[in-house]
N, C-alpha and C positions, 0 to 999 in steps of 0.2 A: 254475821253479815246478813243482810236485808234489801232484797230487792223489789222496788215498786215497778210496775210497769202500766205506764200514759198512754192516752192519747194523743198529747201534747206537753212541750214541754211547761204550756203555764201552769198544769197541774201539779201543786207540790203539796204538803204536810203543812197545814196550820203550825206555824213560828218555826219554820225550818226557812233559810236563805239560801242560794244560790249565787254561785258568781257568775255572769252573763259574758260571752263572749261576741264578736261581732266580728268577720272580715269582708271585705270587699269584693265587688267583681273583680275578677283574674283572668288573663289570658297568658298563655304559655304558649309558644311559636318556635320550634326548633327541627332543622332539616325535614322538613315533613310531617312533622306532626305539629298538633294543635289543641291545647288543652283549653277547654271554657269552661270559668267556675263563675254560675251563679250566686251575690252576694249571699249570705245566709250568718246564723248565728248558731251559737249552742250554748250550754250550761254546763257544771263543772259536776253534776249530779251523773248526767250522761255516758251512755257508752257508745261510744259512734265505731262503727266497723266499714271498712271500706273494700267494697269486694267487686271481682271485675277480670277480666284476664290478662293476660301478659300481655305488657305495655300500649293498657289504656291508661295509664296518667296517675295510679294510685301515689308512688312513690315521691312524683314528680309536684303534685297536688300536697303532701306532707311539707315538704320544700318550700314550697311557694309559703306556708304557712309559718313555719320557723325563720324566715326571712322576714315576715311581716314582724313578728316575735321580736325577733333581735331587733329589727327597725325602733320597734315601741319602744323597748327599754332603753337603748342608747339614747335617743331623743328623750326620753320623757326624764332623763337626769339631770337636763339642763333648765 
């Protein structure tokens, strides 16, 4: 196993690819809290770790994302 570590993620290995990922701004609103996710992207290269303490929105921020997830593939079969 082999790991690079960037600056960025446009830095990659002459003729190696990447899969690009993209989600959208997000807002989460429930009983008093309020989760805001600035759009952003990543690649499939990456290890993203999300760290933070007890219920600031890590879990909730996963969610958000696996619902985007599922979104895509139901729609994108028709």
């Amino acid at each position: 196993m082999a790991y690079q570590v960037t600056e960025s993620a446009e830095e990659t290995t002459e003729g190696e690819t990447y899969q690009s990922y993209k989600y959208p701004t997000m807002i989460k609103t429930s009983s008093g809290f309020k989760l805001s996710v600035m759009k952003g992207s990543f690649n499939d290269s990456q290890i993203i770790v999300l760290l933070g303490e007890n219920g600031t929105g890590k879990t909730t921020f996963i969610r958000m994302l696996v619902y985007l997830l599922v979104l895509h593939i139901c729609f994108s079969s028709y």
